[in-house]
C-alpha positions in Angstrom: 0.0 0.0 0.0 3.0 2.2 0.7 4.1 1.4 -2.7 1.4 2.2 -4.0 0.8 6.2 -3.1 4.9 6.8 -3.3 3.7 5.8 -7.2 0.9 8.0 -6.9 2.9 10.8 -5.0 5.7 10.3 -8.0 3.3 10.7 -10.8 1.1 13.4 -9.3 4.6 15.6 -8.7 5.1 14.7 -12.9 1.4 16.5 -13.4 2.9 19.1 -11.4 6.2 19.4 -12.9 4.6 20.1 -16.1 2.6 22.5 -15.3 4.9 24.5 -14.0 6.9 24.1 -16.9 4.2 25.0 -19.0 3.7 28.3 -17.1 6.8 29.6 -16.7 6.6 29.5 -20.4 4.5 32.2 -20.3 7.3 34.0 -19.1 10.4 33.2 -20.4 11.9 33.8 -23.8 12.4 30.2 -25.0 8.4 29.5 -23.6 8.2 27.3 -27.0 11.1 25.1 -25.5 8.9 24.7 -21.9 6.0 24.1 -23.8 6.9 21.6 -25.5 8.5 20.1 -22.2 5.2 20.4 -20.5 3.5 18.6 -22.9 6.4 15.7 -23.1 6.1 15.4 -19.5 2.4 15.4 -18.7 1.7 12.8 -21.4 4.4 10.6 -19.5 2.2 11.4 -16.1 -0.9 10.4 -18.4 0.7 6.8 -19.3 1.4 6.0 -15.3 -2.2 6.6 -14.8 -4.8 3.8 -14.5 -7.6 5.7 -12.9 -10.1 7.8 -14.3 -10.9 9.9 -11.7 -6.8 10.6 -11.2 -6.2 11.3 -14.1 -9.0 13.6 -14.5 -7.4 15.7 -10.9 -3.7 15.0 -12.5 -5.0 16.9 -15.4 -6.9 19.9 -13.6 -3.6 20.2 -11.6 -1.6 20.9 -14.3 -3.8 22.8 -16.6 -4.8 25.2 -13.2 -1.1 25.4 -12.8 0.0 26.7 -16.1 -2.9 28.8 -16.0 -2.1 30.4 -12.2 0.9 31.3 -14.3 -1.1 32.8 -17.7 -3.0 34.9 -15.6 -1.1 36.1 -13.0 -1.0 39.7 -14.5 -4.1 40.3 -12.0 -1.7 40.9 -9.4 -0.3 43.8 -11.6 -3.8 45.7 -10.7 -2.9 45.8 -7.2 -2.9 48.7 -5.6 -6.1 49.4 -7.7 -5.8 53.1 -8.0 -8.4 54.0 -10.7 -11.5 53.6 -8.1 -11.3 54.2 -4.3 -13.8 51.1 -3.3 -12.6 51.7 0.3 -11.4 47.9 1.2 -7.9 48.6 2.8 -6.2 45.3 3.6 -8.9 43.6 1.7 -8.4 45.0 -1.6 -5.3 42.3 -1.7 -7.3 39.4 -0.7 -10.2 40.3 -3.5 -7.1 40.7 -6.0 -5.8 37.7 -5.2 -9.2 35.4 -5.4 -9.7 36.7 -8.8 -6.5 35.3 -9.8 -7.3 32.3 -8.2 -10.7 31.8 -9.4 -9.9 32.6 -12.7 -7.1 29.6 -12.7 -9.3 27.2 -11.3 -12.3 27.9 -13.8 -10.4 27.9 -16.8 -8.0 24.8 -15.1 -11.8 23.0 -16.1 -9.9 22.4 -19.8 -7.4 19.8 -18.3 -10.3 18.1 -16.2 -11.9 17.4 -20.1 -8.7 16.5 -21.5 -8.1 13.6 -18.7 -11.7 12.8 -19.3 -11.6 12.3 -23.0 -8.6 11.5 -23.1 -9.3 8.1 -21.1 -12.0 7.4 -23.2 -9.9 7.7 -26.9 -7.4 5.6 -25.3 -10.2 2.7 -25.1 -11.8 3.1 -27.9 -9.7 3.8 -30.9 -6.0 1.8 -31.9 -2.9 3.0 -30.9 -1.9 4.4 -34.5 -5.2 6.1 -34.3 -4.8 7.6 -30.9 -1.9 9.5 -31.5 -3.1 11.4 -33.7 -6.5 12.0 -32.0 -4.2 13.6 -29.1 -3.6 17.1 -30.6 -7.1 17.3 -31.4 -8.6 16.5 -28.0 -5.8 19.0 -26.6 -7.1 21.8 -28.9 -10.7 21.0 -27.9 -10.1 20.9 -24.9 -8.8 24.3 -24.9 -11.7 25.8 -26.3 -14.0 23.9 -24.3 -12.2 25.8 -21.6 -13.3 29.1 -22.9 -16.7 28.4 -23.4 -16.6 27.0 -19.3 -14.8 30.6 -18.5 -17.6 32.4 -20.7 -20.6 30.9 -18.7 -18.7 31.7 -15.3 -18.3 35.6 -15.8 -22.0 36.1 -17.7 -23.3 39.9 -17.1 -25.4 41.9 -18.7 -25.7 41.6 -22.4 -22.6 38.9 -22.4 -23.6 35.7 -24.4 -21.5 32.3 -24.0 -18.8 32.1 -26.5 -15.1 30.6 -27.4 -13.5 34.0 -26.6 -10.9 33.8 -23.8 -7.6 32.0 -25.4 -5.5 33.1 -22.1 -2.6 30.5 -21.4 -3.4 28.4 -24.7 -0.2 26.1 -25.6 -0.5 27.5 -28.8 1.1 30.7 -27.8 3.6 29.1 -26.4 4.4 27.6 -29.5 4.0 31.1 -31.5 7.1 32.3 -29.6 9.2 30.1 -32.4 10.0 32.0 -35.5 9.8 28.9 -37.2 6.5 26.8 -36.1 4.7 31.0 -35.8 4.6 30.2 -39.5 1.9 27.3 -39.5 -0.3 30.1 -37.6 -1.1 30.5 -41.3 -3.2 27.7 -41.6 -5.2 28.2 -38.5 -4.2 30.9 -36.1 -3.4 29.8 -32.3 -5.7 26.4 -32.7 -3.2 24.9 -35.1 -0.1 26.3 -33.3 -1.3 24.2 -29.9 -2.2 20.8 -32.6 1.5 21.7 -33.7 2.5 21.4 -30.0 1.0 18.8 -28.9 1.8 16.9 -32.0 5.2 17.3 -31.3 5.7 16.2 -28.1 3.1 13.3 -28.3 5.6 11.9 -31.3 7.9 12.9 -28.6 6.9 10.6 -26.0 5.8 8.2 -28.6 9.6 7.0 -29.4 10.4 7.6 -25.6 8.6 4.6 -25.3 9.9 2.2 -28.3 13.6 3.6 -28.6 16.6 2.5 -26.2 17.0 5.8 -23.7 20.2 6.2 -25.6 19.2 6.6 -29.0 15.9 8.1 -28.0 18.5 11.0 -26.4 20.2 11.5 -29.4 17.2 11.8 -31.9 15.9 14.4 -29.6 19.1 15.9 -29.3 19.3 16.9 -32.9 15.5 17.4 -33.2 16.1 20.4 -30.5 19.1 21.5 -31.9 17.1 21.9 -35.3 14.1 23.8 -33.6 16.7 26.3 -31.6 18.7 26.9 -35.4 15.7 27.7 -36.7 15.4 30.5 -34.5 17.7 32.3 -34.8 17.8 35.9 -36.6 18.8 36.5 -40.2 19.0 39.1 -42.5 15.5 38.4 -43.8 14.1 39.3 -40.5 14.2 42.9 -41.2 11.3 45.2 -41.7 11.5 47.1 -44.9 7.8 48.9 -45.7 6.5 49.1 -48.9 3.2 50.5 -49.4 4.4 53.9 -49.2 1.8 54.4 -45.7 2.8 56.1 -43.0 0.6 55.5 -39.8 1.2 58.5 -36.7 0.1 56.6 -33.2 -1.0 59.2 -30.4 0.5 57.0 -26.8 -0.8 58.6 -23.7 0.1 57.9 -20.2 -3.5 58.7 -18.5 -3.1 56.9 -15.2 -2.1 57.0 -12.0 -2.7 58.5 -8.5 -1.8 61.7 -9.7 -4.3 61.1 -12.9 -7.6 60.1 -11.2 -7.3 62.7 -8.6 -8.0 65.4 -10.7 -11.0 67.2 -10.3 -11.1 68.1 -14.2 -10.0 65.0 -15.2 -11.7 65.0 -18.8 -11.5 68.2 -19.9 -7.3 68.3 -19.1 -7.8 64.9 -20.9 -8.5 66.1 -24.0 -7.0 69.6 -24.1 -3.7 67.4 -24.2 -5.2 64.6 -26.5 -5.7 67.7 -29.1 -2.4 68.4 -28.6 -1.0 65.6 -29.5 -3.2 65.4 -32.2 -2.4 68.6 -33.4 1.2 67.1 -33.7 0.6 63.8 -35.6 -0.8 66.1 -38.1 1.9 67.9 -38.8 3.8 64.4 -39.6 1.8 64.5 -43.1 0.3 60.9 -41.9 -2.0 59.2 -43.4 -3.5 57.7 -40.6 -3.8 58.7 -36.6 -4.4 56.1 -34.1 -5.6 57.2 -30.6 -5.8 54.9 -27.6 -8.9 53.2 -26.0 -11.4 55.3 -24.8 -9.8 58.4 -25.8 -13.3 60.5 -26.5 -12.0 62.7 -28.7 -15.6 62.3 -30.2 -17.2 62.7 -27.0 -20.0 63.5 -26.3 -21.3 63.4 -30.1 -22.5 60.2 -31.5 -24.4 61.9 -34.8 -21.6 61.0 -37.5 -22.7 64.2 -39.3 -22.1 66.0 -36.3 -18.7 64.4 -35.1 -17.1 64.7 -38.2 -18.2 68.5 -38.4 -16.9 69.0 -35.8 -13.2 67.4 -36.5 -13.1 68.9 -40.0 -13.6 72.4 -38.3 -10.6 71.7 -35.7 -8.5 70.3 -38.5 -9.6 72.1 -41.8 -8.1 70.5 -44.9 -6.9 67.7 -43.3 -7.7 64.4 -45.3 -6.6 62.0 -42.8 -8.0 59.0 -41.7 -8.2 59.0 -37.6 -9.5 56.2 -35.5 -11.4 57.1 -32.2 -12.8 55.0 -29.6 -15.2 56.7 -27.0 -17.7 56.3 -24.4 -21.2 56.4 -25.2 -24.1 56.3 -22.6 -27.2 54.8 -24.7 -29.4 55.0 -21.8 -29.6 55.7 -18.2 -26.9 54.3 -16.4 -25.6 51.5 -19.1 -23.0 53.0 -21.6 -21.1 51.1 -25.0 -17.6 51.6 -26.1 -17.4 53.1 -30.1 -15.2 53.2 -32.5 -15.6 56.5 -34.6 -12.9 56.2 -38.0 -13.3 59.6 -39.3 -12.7 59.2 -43.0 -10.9 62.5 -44.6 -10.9 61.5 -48.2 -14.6 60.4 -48.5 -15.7 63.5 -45.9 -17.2 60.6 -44.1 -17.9 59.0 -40.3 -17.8 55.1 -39.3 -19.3 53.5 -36.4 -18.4 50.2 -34.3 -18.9 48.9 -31.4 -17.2 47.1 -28.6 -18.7 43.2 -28.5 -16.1 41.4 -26.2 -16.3 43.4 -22.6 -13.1 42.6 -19.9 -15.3 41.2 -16.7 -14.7 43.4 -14.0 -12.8 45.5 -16.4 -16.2 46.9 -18.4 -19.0 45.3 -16.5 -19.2 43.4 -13.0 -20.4 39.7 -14.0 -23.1 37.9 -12.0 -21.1 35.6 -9.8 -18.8 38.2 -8.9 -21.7 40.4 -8.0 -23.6 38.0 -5.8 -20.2 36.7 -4.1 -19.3 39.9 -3.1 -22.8 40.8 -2.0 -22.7 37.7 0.1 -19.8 38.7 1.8 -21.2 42.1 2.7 -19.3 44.2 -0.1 -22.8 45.5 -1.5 -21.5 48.7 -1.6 -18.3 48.0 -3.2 -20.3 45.9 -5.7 -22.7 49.1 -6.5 -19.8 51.2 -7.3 -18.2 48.9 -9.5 -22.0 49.0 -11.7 -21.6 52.7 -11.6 -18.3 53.0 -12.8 -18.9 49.9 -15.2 -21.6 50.4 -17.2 -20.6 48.9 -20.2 -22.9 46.6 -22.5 -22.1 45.1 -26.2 -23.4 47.5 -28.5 -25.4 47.4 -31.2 -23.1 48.6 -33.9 -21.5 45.5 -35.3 -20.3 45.2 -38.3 -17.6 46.2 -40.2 -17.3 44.1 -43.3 -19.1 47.0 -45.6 -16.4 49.6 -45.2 -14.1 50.5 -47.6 -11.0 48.9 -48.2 -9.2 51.8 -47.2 -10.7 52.4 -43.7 -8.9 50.2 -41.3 -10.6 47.9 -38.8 -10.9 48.4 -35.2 -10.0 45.6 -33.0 -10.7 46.9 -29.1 -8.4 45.9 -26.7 -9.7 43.0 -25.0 -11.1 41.4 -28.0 -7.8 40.2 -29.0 -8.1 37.8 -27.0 -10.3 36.1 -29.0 -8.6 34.3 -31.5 -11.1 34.7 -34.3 -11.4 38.4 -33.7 -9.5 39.7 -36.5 -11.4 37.3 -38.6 -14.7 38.1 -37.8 -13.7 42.0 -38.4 -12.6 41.1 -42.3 -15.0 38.5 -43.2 -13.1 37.4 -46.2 -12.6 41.5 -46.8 -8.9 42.7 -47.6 -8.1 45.6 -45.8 -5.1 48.0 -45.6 -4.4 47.0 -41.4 -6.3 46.6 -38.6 -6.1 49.5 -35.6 -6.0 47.9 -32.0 -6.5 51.0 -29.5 -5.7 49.4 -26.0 -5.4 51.4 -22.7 -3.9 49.4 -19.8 -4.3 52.4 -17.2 -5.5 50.1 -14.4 -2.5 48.1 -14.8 1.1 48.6 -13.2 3.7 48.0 -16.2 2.8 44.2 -16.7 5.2 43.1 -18.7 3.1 39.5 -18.8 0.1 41.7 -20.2 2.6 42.7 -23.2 3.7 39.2 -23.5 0.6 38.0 -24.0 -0.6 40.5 -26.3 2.4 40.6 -28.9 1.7 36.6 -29.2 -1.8 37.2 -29.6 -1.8 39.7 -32.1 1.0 38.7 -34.0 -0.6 35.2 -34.6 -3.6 37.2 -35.8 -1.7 39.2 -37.9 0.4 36.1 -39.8 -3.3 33.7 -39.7 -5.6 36.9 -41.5 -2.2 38.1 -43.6 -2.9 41.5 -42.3 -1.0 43.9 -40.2 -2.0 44.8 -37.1 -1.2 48.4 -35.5 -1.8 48.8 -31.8 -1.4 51.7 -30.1 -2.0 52.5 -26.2 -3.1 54.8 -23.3 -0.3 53.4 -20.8 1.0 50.8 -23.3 3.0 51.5 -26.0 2.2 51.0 -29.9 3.9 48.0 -32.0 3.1 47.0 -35.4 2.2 43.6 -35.9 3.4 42.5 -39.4 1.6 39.3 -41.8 5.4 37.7 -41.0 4.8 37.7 -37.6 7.4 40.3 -36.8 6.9 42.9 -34.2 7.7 46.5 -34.9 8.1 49.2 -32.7 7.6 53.0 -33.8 10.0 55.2 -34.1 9.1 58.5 -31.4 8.9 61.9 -32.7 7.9 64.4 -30.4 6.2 64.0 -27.3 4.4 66.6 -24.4 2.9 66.2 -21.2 1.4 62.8 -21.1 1.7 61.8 -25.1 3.9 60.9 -27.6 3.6 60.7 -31.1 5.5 57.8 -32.6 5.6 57.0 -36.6 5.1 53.5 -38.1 5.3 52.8 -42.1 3.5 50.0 -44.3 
């Protein structure tokens, strides 16, 4: 019997083990390399397991591992600074249980990886089932996703696929090589690619001596690492003759949200900036998230008026994203593209909210209500009013006017795709503001793997540029750009970017 749980003790450390490899992925430049690892090693925990139910918790463990990793950048909210919700010593706790719970909902994947994966093993032949592995891996992921989606329904939030935080796949983006195959099929083909890999990986680990399997992966990993290393066709030469001015702003702060005018010196400097990136001779002006340049006008008569008479002449094409209250209390995040060669306005609106970021979801609510935080909890409503509006698509502009991908929604890895629908475009704008965040450079991470995945899977660059976050162009290579800076003020900077 002793025997017995040291075996169990042994492979449950191995569930562990990759896990943790698997996260610190997530954080380390050679994350492809740990990825892979993860995988390797939690398929070998799989083959000492004989129990359903154990393999099913070996499988949660190390899927909520990795995943405490993924989304540790909660903790880079604390000190919360952009609302005073008057918890003291508790406003740790709360940050901390929404890392927590967020790990162990979307840790649900690995729990219906071990499930199905015990049942393929019965059912289909060895030959097949090695194949079937990748699959159930990326299905598992998404099925993660949609578990995550029903846990943080609000108002106006439907159950979707959304939420791709801590899939392998990204992991697996982070090699110049294998970023290629994103091609085919964005993030979902990159973690198939993965788990591919490694389960051909353990595969021989099983048939070949330890010494020749050793030197097969020796020369397989020394392939992998040559292949990532730079060359002279990594550089970025532009050829489309575009040039693309991003407005950065650093609204944020202590300093920020104590001011008693906090809008109006908001956008005296915002027009300052602007009045800047118009002097570049751009083409195209990119302001952060939530800018509200535009605001408060919505009529696109009206708004555009009203830029054409601050900037007469001006034939520029500048992308805006603003509050709009549609009704009492409840508010929607728009895009407004004013158009300077057609003398027109476009509209869009925000359709994937951030939970507790644009809107408090209904667990959260009733949790904290439970634990007498009503008050708390009818701040946050007040302050977070945000529904998914009705302005959706985007597909009829014209060619010319880019797309607007909000910030949150790229973590959805058919975002981009769902903006274009099958539509060639010049780039896709992502305005992103990160104000309630301290300098996460997870949260960047993250980002760059998302969007450049996007940007090689739709073969269309991606420009992002940020309110607390800097600006990068994502190119259809899967190279990541950064702007060159050419002038800056209080609280802005203009940076340039060519296509």
């Amino acid at each position: 019997m002793l025997d017995n749980f040291s075996t169990k003790t042994k492979v449950g450390l191995l569930y562990l083990i990759s896990g943790l490899s698997l996260g610190l992925g997530f954080f380390l430049p050679i994350g492809w390399l740990l990825g892979l690892m993860g995988v390797f090693i939690f398929l070998l925990a799989l083959s000492k397991t004989d129990s359903l139910w154990l393999m099913i918790a070996g499988s949660y463990l190390a899927w909520t591992t990795s995943l405490a990793f993924a989304v540790s950048i909660f903790w880079s909210i604390y000190p919360i600074e952009w609302i005073d919700l008057g918890l003291g010593k508790l406003e740790i706790v709360v940050v901390g249980a929404k890392w927590l719970i967020t790990a162990i909902v979307l840790g649900s994947g690995g729990a219906v990886f071990g499930f199905l994966f015990w049942c393929s093993r019965r059912i289909f032949s060895a030959n097949i089932f090695i194949f079937l592995i990748p699959i159930v891996w990326v299905l598992s992921e998404i099925t993660q996703s949609f578990i995550y989606s029903v846990f943080v329904l609000g108002p106006s939030t439907v159950m979707n696929i959304s939420n791709s935080v801590g899939y392998l796949g990204y992991l697996v983006g982070g090699h110049k090589g294998l970023l290629q195959l994103a091609g085919l099929g964005g993030v979902y083909i990159l973690s198939f690619t993965g788990v591919l890999i490694s389960t051909f990986t353990w595969h021989y680990f099983n048939k070949l001596s330890f010494r020749k399997f050793v030197e097969v992966s020796f020369l397989a990993m020394v392939l992998l690492v040559l292949t990532t290393l730079p060359n002279s066709k990594d550089s970025y030469i532009p050829t489309q003759g575009i040039k693309v001015a991003l407005v950065e702003t650093e609204f944020g702060g202590k300093d920020y949200y104590g001011l008693q005018d906090e809008w109006e010196y908001r956008l005296n400097l915002v027009n300052e900036g602007i009045d800047v990136a118009l002097r570049t001779g751009a083409d195209y002006i990119i302001l952060p998230e939530d800018t509200r340049f535009t605001q408060p006008i919505d009529d696109p008569d009206s708004a555009y008026k009203r830029f054409h008479f601050l900037n007469p002449g001006s034939e520029v094409i500048l992308i805006d994203t603003s509050r709009v209250v549609i009704r009492d209390g409840e508010a929607v995040l728009r895009a407004f593209v004013y158009d300077g060669v057609s003398k027109k306005m476009f509209r869009a609106d925000k359709q994937y909210l951030t939970p507790l970021g644009e809107y408090v979801p209904y667990f959260y609510g009733y949790a904290l209500r439970s634990l007498g935080l009503g008050v708390q909890v009818n701040k946050l409503n007040e302050n977070l009013p945000y529904l998914a509006g009705p302005l959706v698509k985007q597909s009829d502009w014209p060619e010319f006017v880019p797309r607007v991908l909000f910030c949150f929604e790229a973590l959805n890895p058919l975002g981009v795709k769902k903006l274009l629908q099958g539509e060639k475009v010049t780039f896709v704008a992502h305005p992103i503001s990160h104000a309630w965040f301290h300098e996460s450079a997870l949260l960047n991470r993250h980002l760059d793997s998302m969007l450049k995945i996007q940007a090689v899977w739709n073969k269309v660059p991606i420009i992002s540029t940020g309110n607390m976050a800097k600006g990068s162009l994502y190119t259809t290579e899967g190279k990541i750009i950064k702007p060159n800076p050419v002038a800056h003020g209080e609280r802005w900077q203009v940076s340039l970017i060519e296509l």
